[in-house]
NUMARDREN-276355 format. One record per residue (C-alpha): x, y, z; residue in three letters; residue number from 0. Coordinates in steps of 0.2 Angstrom, whole numbers, plus 5000, padded with zeros to 4 digits. Layout:
<atoms>
c1=X c2=Y c3=Z residu=ALA num=NUM .
...
</atoms>
This chain:
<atoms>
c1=5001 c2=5134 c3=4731 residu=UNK num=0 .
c1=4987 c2=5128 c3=4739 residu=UNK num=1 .
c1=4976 c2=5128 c3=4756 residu=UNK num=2 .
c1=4976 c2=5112 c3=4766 residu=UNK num=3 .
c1=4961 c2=5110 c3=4774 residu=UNK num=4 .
c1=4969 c2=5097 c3=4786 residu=UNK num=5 .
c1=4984 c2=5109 c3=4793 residu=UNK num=6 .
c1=4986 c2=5112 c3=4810 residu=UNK num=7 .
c1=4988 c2=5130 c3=4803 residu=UNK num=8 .
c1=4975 c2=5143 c3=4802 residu=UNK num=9 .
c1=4968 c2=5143 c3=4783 residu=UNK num=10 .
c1=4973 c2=5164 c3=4784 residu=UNK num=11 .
c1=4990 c2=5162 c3=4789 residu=UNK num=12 .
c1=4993 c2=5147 c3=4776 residu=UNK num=13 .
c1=4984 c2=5162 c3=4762 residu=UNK num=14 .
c1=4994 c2=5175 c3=4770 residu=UNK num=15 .
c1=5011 c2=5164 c3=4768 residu=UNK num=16 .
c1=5006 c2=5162 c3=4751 residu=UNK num=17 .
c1=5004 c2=5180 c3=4749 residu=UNK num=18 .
c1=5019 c2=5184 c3=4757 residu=UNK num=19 .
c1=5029 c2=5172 c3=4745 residu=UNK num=20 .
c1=5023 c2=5182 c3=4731 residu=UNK num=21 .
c1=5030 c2=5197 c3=4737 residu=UNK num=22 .
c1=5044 c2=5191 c3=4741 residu=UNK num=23 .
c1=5051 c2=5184 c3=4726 residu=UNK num=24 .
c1=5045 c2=5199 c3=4715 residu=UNK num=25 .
c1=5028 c2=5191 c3=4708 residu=UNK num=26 .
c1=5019 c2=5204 c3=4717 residu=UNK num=27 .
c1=5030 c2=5220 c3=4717 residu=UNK num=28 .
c1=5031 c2=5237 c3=4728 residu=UNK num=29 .
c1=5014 c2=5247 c3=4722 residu=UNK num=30 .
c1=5005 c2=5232 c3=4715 residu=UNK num=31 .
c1=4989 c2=5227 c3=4720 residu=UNK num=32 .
c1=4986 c2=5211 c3=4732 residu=UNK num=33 .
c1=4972 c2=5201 c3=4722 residu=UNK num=34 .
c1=4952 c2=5208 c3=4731 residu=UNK num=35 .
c1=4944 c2=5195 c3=4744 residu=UNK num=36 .
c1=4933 c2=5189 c3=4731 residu=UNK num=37 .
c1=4947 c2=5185 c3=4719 residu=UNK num=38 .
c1=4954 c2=5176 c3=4736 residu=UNK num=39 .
c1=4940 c2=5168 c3=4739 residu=UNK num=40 .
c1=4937 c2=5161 c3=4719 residu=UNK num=41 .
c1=4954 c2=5156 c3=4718 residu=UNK num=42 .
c1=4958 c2=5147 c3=4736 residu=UNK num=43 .
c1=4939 c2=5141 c3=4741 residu=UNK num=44 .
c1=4942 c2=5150 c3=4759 residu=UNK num=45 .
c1=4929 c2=5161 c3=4765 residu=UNK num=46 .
c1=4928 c2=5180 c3=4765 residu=UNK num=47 .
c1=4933 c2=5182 c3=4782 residu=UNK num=48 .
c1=4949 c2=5171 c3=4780 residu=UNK num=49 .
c1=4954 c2=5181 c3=4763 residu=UNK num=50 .
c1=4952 c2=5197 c3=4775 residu=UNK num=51 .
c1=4963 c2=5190 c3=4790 residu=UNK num=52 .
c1=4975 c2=5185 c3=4778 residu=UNK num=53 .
c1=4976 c2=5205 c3=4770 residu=UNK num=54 .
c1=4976 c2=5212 c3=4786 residu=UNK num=55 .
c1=4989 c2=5200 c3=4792 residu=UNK num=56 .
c1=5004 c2=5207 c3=4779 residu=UNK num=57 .
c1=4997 c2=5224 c3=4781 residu=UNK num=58 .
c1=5001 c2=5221 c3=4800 residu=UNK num=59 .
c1=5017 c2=5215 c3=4797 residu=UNK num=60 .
c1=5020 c2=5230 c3=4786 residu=UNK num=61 .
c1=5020 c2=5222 c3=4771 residu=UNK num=62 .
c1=5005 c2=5230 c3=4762 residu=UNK num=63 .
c1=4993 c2=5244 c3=4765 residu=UNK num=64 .
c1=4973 c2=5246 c3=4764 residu=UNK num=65 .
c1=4969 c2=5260 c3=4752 residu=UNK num=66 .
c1=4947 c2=5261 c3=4757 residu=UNK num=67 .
c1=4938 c2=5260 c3=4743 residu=UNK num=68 .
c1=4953 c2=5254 c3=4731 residu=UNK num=69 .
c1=4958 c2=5240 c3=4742 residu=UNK num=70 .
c1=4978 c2=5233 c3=4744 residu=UNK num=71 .
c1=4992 c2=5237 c3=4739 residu=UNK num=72 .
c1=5012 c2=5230 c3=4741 residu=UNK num=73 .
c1=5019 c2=5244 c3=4751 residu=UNK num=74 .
c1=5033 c2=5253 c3=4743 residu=UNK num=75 .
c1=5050 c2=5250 c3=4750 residu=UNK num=76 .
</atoms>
């Protein structure tokens, strides 16, 4: 999947939904760690801030939790 620059969606809710996708068909499982801003940033050409919205978006919806210093993580059911 793929950012579209054109969308009248934000760029870190399109990431996040991407993200969220991943989880929720099992590519990214319960423990695992979300992929680090830069890897976000390499891999989807958005900005540090938007690859940051987009982590904190499913840890707000309870989907992942910030470990400091270790970064994120799929929270475990």
């Amino acid at each position: 999947m793929t950012i579209d620059p054109f969308s009248g969606t934000p760029r870190y809710l399109q990431l996040a939904a991407i993200l969220r996708g991943r989880i929720e068909s099992g590519d990214l499982a319960p423990g695992d760690r979300l992929p680090s801003q830069v890897t976000l940033v390499q891999e989807y050409g958005v900005a540090r801030m938007t690859a940051g919205k987009a982590l904190q978006t499913l840890v707000d919806e309870g989907l992942a939790v910030m470990v400091p210093g270790m970064g994120t993580y799929v929270r475990p059911s």
